[in-house]
N, C-alpha and C positions, 0 to 999 in steps of 0.2 A: 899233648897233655890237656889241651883247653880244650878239646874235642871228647876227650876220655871222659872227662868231668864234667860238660855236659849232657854224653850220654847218661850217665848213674844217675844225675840227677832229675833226669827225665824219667828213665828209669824206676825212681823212689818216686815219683809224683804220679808214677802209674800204677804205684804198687806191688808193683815187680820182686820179686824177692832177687837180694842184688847179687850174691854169691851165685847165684843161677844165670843170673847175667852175666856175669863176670867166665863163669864156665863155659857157658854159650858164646860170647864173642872170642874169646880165647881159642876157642876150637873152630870158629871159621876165619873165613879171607879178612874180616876187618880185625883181625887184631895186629897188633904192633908190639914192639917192643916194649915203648913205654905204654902199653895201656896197660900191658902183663906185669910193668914193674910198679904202677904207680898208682892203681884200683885198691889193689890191696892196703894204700893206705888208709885209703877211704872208705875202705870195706871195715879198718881196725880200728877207725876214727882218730888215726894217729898222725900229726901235719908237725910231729917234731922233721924238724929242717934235715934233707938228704940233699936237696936241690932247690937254692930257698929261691920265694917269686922273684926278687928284684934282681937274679942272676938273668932272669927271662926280661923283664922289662928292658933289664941293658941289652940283654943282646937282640931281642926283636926291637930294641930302637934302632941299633947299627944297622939292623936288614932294611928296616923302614926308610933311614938314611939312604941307604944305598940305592934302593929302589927308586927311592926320589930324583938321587942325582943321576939316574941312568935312562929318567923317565922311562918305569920299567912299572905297572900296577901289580903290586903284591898284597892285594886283597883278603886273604885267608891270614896271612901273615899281622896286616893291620887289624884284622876284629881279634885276633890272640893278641895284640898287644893291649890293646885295650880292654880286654878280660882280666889279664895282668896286671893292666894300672888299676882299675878296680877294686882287683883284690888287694895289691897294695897300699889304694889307698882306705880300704878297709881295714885297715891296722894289721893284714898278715905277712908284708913284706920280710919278711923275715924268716919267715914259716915255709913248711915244703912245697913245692911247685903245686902237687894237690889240692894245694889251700881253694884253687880256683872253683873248685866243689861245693866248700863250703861259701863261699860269696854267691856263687850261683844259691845255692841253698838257702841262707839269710833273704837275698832278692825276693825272694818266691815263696816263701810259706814253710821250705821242705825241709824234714826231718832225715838227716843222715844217720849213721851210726855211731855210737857214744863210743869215746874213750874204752877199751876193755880194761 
């Protein structure tokens, strides 16, 4: 998801038209499940709660956790966690996993798509 949401926002900061994106990755090798389930919130501008952040914060802290005590480095794992806190502590914890879109978006200047 925090990979998903970085792309788009990259994406809108290139000027991309993002339903085009969204098309295009969908039809090749880098799409995922979740990018196909969770663009389209972003795409609707819509971050009511399916999958809210702080469900991800707990659980990439237990991975974090784990990784620590197995002294095991789960690197990809800790910068999504800390995109997560971020956005949480952006005041979206509560809001759909997506939200991390818009945090990246607020960061950075970028204009996402509005509410329909």
């Amino acid at each position: 998801i925090a990979a998903a949401c970085e792309a788009m926002t990259f994406a809108a900061k290139l000027g991309l038209d993002l339903p085009t994106v969204y098309k295009v990755i969908t039809a090749s090798a880098g799409n995922s499940w979740m990018f196909e389930n969770r663009v389209p919130h972003i795409l609707d501008g819509d971050y009511s709660p399916r999958s809210a952040v702080e469900i991800f914060t707990k659980d990439l802290g237990i991975v974090s956790d784990m990784g620590r005590k197995e002294k095991f480095p789960l690197s990809i794992a800790a910068t999504a966690l800390q995109m997560f806190l971020m956005t949480a502590a952006s005041g979206m914890a509560k809001d759909d996993d997506a939200s991390v879109a818009r945090m990246i978006a607020r960061m950075t200047g970028i204009d996402l798509p509005p509410a329909k």
